[in-house]
C-alpha positions as CSV (number, residue, x, y, z in Angstrom):
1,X,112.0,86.3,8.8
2,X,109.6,83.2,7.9
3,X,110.0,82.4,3.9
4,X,106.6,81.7,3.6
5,X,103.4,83.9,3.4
6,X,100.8,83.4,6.3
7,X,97.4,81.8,5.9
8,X,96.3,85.4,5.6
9,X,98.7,86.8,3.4
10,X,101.0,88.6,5.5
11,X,105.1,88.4,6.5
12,X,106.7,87.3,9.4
13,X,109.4,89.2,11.3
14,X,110.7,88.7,15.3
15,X,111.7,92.2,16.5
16,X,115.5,92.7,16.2
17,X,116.0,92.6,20.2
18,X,119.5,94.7,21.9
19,X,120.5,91.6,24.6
20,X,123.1,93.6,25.8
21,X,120.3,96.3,27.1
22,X,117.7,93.3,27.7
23,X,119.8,91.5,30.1
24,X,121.4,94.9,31.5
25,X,117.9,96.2,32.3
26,X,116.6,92.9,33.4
27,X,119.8,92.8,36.2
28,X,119.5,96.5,37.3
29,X,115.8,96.8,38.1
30,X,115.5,92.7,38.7
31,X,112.8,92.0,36.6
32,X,112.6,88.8,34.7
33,X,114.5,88.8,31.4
34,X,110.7,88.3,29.3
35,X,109.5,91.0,30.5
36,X,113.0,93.0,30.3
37,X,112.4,91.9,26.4
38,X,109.2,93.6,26.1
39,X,110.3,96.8,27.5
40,X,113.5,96.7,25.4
41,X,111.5,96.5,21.9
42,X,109.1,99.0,23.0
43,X,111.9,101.2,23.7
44,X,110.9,102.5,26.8
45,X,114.1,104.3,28.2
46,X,115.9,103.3,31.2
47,X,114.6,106.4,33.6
48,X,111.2,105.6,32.5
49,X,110.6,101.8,33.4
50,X,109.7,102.2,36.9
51,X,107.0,104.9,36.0
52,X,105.9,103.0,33.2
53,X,105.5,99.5,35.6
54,X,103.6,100.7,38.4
55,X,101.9,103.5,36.1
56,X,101.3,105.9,39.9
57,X,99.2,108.9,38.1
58,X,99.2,110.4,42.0
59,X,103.6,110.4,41.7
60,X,103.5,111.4,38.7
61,X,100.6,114.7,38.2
62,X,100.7,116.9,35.1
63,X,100.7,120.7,35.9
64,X,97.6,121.4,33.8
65,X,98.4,125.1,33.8
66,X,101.5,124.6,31.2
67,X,98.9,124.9,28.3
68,X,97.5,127.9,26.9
69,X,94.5,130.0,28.0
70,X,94.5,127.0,30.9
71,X,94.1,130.0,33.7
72,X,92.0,131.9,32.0
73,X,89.5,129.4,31.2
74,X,89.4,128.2,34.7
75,X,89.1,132.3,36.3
76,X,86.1,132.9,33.6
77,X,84.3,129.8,35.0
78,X,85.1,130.8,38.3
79,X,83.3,133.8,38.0
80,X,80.2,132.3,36.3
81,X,79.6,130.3,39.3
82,X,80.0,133.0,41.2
83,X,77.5,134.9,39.1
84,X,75.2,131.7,38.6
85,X,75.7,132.0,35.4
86,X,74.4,129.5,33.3
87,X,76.8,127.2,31.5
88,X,76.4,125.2,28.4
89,X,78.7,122.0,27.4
90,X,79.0,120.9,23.4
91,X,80.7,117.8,23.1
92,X,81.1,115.4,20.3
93,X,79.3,112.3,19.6
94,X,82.0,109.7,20.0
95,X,83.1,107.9,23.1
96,X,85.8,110.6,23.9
97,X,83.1,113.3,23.8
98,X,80.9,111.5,25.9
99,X,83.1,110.9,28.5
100,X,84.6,114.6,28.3
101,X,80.8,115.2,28.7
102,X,80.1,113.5,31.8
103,X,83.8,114.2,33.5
104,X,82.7,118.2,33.3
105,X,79.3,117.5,34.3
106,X,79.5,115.6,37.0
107,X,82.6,118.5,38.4
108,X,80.1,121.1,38.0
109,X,77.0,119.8,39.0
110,X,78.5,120.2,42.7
111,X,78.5,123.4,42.4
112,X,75.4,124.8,40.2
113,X,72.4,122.9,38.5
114,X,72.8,125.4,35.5
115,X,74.3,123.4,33.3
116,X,72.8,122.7,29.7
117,X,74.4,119.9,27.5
118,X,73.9,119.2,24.3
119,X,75.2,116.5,21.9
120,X,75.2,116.9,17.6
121,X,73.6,114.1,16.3
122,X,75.9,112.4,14.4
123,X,73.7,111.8,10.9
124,X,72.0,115.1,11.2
125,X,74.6,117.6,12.0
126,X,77.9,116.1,11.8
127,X,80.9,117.0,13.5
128,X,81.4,119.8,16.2
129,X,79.5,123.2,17.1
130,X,76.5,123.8,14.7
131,X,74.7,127.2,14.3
132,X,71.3,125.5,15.4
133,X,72.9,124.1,18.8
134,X,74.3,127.9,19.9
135,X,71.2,129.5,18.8
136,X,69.9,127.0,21.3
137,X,72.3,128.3,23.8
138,X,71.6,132.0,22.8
139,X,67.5,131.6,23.6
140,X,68.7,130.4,26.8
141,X,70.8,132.7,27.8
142,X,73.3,130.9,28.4
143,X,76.7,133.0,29.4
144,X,79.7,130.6,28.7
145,X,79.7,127.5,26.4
146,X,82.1,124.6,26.4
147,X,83.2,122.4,23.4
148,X,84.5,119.4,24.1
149,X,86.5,117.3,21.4
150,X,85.2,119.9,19.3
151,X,85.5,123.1,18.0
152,X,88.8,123.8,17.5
153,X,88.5,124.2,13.5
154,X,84.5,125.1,14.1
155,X,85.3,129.2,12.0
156,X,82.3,131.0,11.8
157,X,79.6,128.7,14.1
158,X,81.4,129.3,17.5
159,X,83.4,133.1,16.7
160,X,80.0,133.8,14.5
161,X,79.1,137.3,14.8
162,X,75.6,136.3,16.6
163,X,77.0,134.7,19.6
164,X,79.4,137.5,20.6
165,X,77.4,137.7,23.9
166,X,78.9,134.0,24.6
167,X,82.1,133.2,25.7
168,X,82.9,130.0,24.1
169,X,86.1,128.0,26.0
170,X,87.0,125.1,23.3
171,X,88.6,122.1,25.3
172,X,89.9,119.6,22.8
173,X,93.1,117.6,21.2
174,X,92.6,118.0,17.3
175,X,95.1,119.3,15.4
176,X,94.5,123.4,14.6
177,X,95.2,125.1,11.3
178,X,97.9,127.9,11.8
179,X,94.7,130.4,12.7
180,X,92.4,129.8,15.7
181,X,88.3,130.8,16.0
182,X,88.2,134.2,17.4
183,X,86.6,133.0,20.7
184,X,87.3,133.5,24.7
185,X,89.4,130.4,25.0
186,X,91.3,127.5,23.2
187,X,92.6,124.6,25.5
188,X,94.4,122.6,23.1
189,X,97.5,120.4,23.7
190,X,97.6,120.5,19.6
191,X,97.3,124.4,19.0
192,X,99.5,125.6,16.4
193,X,101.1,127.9,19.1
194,X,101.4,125.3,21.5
195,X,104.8,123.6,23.0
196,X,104.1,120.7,25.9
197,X,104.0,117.0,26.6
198,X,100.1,116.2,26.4
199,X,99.2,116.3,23.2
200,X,99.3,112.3,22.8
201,X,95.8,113.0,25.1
202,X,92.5,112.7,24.7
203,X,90.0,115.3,24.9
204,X,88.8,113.5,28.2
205,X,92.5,113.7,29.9
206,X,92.5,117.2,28.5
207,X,89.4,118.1,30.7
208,X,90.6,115.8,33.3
209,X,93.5,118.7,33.5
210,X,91.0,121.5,33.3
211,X,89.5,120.2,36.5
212,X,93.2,119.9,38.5
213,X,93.4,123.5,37.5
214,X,89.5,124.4,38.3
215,X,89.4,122.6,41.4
216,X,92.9,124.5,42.9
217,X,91.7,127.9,41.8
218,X,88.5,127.0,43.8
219,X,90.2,126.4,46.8
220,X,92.2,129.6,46.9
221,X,88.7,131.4,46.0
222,X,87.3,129.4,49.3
223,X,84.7,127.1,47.4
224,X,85.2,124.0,49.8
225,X,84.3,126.0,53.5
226,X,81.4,124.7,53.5
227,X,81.3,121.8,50.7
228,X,83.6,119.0,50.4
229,X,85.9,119.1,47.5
230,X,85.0,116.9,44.6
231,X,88.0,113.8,44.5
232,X,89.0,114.1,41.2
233,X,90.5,110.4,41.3
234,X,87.0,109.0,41.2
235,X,86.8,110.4,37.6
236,X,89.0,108.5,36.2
237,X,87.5,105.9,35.0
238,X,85.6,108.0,32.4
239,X,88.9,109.4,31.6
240,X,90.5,105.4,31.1
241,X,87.4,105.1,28.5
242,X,87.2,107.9,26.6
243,X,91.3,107.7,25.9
244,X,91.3,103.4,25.5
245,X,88.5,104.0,23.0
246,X,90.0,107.5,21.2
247,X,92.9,105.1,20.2
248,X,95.7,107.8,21.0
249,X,98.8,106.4,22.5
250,X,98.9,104.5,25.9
251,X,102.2,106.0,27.3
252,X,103.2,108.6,29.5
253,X,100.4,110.4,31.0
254,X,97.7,108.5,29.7
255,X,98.8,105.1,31.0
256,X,98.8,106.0,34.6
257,X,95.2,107.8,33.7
258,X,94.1,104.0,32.4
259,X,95.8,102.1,34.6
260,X,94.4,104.0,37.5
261,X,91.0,104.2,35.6
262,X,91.1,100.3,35.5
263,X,91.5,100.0,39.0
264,X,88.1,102.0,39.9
265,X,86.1,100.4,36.4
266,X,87.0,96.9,38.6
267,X,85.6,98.7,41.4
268,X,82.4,99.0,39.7
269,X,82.0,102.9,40.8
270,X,80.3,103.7,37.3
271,X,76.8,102.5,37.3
272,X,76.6,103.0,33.7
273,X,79.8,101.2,32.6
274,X,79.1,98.7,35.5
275,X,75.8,97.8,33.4
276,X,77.6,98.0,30.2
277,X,80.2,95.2,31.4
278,X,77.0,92.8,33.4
279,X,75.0,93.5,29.8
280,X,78.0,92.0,27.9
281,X,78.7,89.3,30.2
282,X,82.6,90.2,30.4
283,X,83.9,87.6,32.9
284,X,87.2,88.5,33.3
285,X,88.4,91.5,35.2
286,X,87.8,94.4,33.3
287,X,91.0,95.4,30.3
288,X,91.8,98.1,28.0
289,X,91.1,95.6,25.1
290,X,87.4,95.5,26.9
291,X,86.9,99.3,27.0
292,X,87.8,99.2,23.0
293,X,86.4,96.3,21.9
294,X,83.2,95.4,23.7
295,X,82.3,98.7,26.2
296,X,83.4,101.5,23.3
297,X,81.3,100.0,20.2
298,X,78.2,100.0,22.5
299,X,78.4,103.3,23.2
300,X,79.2,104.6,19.7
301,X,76.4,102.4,18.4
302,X,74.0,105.4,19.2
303,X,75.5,107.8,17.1
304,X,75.8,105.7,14.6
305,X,72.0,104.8,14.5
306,X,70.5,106.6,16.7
307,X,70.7,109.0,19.5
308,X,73.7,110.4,20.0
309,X,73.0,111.5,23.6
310,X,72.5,108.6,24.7
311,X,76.0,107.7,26.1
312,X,76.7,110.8,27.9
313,X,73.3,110.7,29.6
314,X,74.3,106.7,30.8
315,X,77.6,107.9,31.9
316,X,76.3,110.9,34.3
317,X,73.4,109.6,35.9
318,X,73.3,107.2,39.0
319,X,69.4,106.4,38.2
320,X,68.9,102.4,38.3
321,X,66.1,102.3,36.1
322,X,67.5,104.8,33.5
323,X,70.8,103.0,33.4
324,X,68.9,99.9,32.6
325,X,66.9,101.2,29.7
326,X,69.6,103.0,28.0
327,X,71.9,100.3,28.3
328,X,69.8,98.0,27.3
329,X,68.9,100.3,23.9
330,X,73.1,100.3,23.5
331,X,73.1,96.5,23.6
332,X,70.5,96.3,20.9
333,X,71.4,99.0,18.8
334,X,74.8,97.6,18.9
335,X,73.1,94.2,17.9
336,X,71.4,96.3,15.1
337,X,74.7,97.8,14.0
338,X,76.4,94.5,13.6
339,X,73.6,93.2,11.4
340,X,73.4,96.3,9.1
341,X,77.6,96.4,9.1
342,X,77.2,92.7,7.6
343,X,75.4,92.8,5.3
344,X,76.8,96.0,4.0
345,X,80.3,93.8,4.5
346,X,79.1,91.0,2.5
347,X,77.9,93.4,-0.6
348,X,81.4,95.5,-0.5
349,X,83.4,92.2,-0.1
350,X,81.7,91.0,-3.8
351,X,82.9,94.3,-5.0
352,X,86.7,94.1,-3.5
353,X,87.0,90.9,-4.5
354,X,87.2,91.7,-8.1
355,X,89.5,94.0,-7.4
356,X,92.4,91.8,-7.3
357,X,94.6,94.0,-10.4
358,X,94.5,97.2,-8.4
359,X,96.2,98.5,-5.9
360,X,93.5,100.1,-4.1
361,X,89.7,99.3,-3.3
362,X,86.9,101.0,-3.9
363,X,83.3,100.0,-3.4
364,X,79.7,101.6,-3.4
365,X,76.1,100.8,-3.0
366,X,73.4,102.5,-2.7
367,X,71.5,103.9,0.9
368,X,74.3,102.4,2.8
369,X,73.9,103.1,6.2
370,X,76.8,105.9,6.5
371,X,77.1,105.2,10.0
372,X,79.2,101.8,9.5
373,X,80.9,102.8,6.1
374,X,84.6,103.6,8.2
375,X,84.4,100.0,10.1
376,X,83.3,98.2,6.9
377,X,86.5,99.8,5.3
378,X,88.7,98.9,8.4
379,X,87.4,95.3,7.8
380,X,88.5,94.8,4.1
381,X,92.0,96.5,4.9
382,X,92.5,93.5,7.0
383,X,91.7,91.2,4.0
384,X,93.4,92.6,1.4
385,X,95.8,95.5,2.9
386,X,95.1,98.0,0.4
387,X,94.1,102.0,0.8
388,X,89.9,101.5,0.8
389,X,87.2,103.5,-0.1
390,X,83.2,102.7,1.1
391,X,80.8,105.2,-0.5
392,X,77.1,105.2,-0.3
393,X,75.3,107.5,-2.3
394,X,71.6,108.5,-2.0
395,X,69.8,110.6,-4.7
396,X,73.1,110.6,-6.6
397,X,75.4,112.5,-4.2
398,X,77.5,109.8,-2.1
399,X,79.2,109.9,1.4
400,X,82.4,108.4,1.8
401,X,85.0,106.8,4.2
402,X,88.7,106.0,3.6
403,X,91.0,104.3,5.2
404,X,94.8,103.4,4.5
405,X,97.6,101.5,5.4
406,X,101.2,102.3,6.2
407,X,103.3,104.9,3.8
408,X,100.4,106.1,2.1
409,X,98.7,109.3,3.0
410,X,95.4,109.0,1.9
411,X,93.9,112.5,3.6
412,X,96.1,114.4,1.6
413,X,95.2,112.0,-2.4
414,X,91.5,112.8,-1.0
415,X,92.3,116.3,-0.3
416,X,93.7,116.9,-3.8
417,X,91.0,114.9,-5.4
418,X,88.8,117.8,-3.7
419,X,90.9,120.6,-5.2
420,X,90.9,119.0,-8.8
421,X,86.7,119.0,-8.4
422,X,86.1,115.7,-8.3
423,X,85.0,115.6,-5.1
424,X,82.6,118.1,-3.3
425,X,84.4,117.9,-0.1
426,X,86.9,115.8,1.8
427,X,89.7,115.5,4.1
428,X,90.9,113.8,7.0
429,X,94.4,112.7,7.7
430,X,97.1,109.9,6.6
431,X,95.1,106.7,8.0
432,X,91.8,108.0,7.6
433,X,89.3,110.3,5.6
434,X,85.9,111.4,4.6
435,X,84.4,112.5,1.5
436,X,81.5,113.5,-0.8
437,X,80.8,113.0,-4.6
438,X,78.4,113.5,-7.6
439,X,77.5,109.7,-8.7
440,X,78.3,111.1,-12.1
441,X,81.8,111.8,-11.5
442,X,82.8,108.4,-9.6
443,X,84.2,107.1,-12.9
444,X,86.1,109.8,-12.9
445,X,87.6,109.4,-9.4
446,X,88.4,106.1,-10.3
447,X,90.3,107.1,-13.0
448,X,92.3,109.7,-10.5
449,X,93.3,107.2,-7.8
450,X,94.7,104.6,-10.3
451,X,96.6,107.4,-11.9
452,X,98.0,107.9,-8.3
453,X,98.5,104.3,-7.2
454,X,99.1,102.8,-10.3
455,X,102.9,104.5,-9.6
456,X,103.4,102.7,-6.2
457,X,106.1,100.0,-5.5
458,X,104.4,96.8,-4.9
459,X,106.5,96.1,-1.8
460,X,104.3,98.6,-0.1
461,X,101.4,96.6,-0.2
462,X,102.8,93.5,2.0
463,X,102.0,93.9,5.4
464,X,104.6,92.9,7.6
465,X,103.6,91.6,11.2
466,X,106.5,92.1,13.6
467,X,106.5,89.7,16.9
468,X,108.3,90.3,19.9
469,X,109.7,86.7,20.6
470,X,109.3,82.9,19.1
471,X,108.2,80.8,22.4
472,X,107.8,77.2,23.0
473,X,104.6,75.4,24.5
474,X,106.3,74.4,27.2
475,X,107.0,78.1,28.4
476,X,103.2,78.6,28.5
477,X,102.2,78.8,32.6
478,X,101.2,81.2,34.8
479,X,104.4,82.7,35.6
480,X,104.8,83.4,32.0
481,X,101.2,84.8,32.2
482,X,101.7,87.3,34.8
483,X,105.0,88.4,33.6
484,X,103.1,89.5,30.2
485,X,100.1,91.1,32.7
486,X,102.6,93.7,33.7
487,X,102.5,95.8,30.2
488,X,98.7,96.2,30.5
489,X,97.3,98.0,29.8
490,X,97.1,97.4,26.0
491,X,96.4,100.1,23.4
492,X,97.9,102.1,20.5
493,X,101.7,102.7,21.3
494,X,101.5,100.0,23.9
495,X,100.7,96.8,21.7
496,X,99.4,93.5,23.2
497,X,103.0,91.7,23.2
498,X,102.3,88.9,20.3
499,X,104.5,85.7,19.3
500,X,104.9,82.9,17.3
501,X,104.9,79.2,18.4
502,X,106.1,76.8,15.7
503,X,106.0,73.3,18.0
504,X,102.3,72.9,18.6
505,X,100.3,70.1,17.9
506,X,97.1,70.1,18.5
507,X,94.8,67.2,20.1
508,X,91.6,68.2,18.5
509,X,89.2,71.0,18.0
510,X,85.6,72.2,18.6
511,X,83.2,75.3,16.5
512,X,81.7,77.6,18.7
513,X,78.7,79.3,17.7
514,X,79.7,78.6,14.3
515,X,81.9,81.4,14.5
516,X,84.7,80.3,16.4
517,X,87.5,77.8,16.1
518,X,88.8,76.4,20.2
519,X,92.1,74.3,19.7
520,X,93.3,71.7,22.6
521,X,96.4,70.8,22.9
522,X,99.2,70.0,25.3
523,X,102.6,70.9,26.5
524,X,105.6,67.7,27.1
525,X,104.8,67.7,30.7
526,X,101.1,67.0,30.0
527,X,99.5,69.9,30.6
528,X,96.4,70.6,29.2
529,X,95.6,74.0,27.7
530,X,93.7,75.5,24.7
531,X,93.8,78.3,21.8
532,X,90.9,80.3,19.9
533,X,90.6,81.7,16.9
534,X,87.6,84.7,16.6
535,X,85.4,84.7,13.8
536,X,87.0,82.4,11.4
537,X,84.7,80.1,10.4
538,X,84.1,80.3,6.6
539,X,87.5,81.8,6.3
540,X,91.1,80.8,4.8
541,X,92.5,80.4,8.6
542,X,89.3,78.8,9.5
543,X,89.1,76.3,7.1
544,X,93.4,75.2,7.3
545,X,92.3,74.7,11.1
546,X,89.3,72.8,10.7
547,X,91.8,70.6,8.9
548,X,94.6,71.0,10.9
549,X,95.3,67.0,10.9
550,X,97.1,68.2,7.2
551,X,99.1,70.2,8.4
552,X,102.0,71.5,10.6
553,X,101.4,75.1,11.8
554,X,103.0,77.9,12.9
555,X,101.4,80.0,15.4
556,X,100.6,83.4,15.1
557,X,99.2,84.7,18.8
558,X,98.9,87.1,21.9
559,X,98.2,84.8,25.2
560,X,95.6,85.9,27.6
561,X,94.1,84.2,30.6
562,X,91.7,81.7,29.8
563,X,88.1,83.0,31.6
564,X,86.4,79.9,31.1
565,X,89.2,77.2,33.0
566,X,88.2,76.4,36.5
567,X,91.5,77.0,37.3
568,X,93.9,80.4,36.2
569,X,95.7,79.5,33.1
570,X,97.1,81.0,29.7
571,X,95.2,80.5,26.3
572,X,96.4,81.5,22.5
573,X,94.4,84.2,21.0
574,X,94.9,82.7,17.4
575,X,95.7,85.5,15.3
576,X,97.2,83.8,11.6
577,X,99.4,80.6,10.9
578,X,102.1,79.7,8.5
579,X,102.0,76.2,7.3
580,X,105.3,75.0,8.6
581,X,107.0,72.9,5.6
């Protein structure tokens, strides 16, 4: 452990590593010790290292029919193409709806043109199946609805008495209370009833499943004499994004469904996410981090301000002139969505930083823009690492988000907050949660979380950054590079390996776009290579760099290939420092 704070406030620990395994491992399957390392501390057991290194979904197939109400599902959709029944698809609004959306569509399209989809808008509607959307589905007569990342807690919408004549098959990954909506079918890794090994997935790599299953029950029912069967491999690509971007862990199943999803998304097979990736200008070969952090926020951006249709509909069709108007609408809305998230930044940043005594935060304006008030929370946790609450309230009734950090469960102090009245609704779970409140009782709630966190140790309010190794400059080349390249891809429960290098110097540095901090530097040998630091200008990090002929730093980093270098080479992805005494 470093004795010092970082720049940014946090501790420093290097993973405690098991040699004995490391260099074991390392020997048995003759792979280089680093990358032995990294598979050590992410304790991926010896059986699994293979699998988990070449990441074959084709060697390695789920039986989709292990989960409940799986064959049943699949025989009652059967029959409705049989029947040309018409077929209606609910899915959420997020990026793992979407994608669930267009996986199903594009399956069934093959085989009937009755198919009527339909996403809640986000601001108007909310969350899951609404009584105006099946009523829609009722006046059409449609016969059989899907719900997609949705509808698994959606009591009396879905099982309402009005839409008995609907057989409603929910497809989804949420968790379920211990009693299910009275409906045909529940597909659900996360039932309460339910014992398996998917439900780390997605909704998306739950319908991916529904497909294997559909698509073997059609060929013993003699679908495919006279059309060819749909590849389901060409699909997953919408599966790699909707589970990259639904931040649920990158092991098992769902890395071989990314990795493999990669491969095709670097194929440029989607003309939607093709458009998305030439509209961003990603120059690299397409990564998880880019299906997170640049494709995913584009696509969201419509919910969030807009339409929430909108990805679904770029994601299905193979129009070129549709593609390139929706797209274009995600870029600026996305554009939009980072100005309005901002300035709503800037005015809950004043309020935080006042907040210095307590040991929570909780800021509120008025006709904030609802649809950024979770990432605006997410941003000041990384400043100050304490539970936060953004509210905005409009004609004295306020909508909230919440977000926590480790060891506190902040769903459930929202939940009782609800049950003692001083909230009109709310819930979520232990990182993150919603809620709604009378402007008149917000003192009130303040007055209720202090009583709560007013009790906690202050230990739990350091945040403790773990690295996996301390590295020298000089062990920064490609070899080193594509050792690292061999845990992509990166996500939740697979984390971007990170280290700390303590004997840099660095030559000089240049502000780009007066965001951005690029750092040059060199190894003994000569070599020339370079560093960035994101968004730090006008920051504490930022301004120790700008300075950096003061100081001698630790480095806090992940290393990436550098896109910009005429020829392939590693860069630091600055992350925090520690002023090395």
């Amino acid at each position: 452990m470093f004795k010092n704070e970082s720049i940014n406030g946090n501790i420093w620990k290097v993973k405690n590593l098991d040699e004995k395994l490391c260099l074991y491992l390392s020997q048995k399957f003759q792979i280089p010790y680093l990358l032995s390392k990294l598979l050590t501390l992410r304790n991926i057991d010896e059986d699994k290292i293979n699998n988990y290194i070449e990441a074959d979904i084709i060697s390695n197939l789920p039986n989709p029919f292990l989960l409940k109400d799986m064959k049943k599902s699949v025989l009652r959709l059967i029959d409705a193409l049989k029947n040309n029944q018409k077929i209606g698809i609910i899915a959420d609004y997020d990026v793992d709806g979407a994608s669930s959306a267009s996986v199903l569509y594009k399956f069934l399209i093959n085989f009937t043109p009755n198919i009527f989809l339909k996403i809640p808008n986000r601001l108007e509607d909310g969350y899951g199946p609404n009584i105006n959307i099946m009523n829609e589905m009722l006046e059409n007569n449609v016969n059989i609805v899907f719900t997609l990342d949705c509808g698994t807690t959606a009591f009396n919408i879905i099982d309402h008495k009005d839409y008995k004549k609907i057989d409603v098959i929910v497809i989804d990954h949420h968790l379920s209370e211990p009693l299910l909506p009275s409906v045909y079918a529940i597909v659900n890794p996360n039932r309460f009833d339910e014992k398996n090994n998917f439900k780390e997935m997605a909704a998306v790599g739950i319908t991916f499943l529904f497909l294997m299953a559909l698509r073997k029950e059609l060929r013993k029912n003699n679908f495919f004499e006279k059309k060819p069967q749909p590849n389901l491999m060409n699909y997953l690509d919408l599966v790699a994004l909707g589970t990259v971007c639904d931040v649920v862990n990158l092991t098992e199943y769902n890395r071989a469904f990314v990795k493999t999803g990669l491969d095709l998304i670097k194929k440029r097979k989607n003309l939607g996410i093709k458009q998305i990736i030439d509209n961003s200008n990603i120059r690299n070969t397409p990564t998880s981090l880019d299906l997170g952090y640049t494709i995913g926020p584009q696509l969201n951006a419509a919910s969030r301000l807009d339409d929430s249709t909108l990805p679904s509909k770029l994601l299905i069709t193979n129009d070129k002139l549709e593609i390139e108007r929706i797209s274009k609408k995600l870029l600026l809305l996305n554009e939009k969505r980072k100005i309005i998230e901002k300035n709503i930044f800037l005015e809950a940043l004043n309020q935080a930083e006042k907040q210095n005594q307590s040991n929570f935060i909780l800021v509120y304006g008025e006709n904030w823009h609802v649809g950024v008030l979770g990432i605006v929370a997410s941003k000041i946790i990384s400043i100050f690492y304490k539970p936060t609450i953004v509210i905005s309230f409009t004609k004295n009734i306020g909508i909230g988000s919440a977000r926590s950090i480790k060891n506190i469960d902040l769903g459930q102090i929202i939940m009782n907050a609800k049950n003692e009245n001083i909230l009109e609704n709310g819930g979520g779970h232990s990182m993150a949660a919603g809620l709604k409140i009378q402007l008149a009782k917000i003192n009130k709630f303040k007055v209720f979380l202090n009583n709560h966190f007013i009790r906690l140790d202050s230990s739990i309010f350091k945040k403790i950054e773990y690295f996996d190794s301390l590295i020298s400059v000089n062990e920064l080349n490609n070899n080193f590079l594509e050792i690292i390249e061999k845990m992509e891809p990166y996500g939740n429960g697979n984390p971007e390996p990170v280290f700390i290098i303590n004997d840099l110097n660095i030559d000089s540095i240049k502000i780009l776009k007066e965001s951005h901090i690029l750092i040059f530097f060199q190894n003994e040998i000569g070599s020339k290579l370079k560093g960035i630091c994101f968004n730090c200008i006008n920051t504490n990090l930022g301004d120790h760099l700008i300075n950096y002929r003061r100081y001698n730093f630790n480095f806090a980093c992940t290393i990436q290939k550098d896109n910009y270098a005429k020829v392939n080479q590693p860069q630091l992805i600055i992350k925090d420092v520690i002023i090395n005494n």
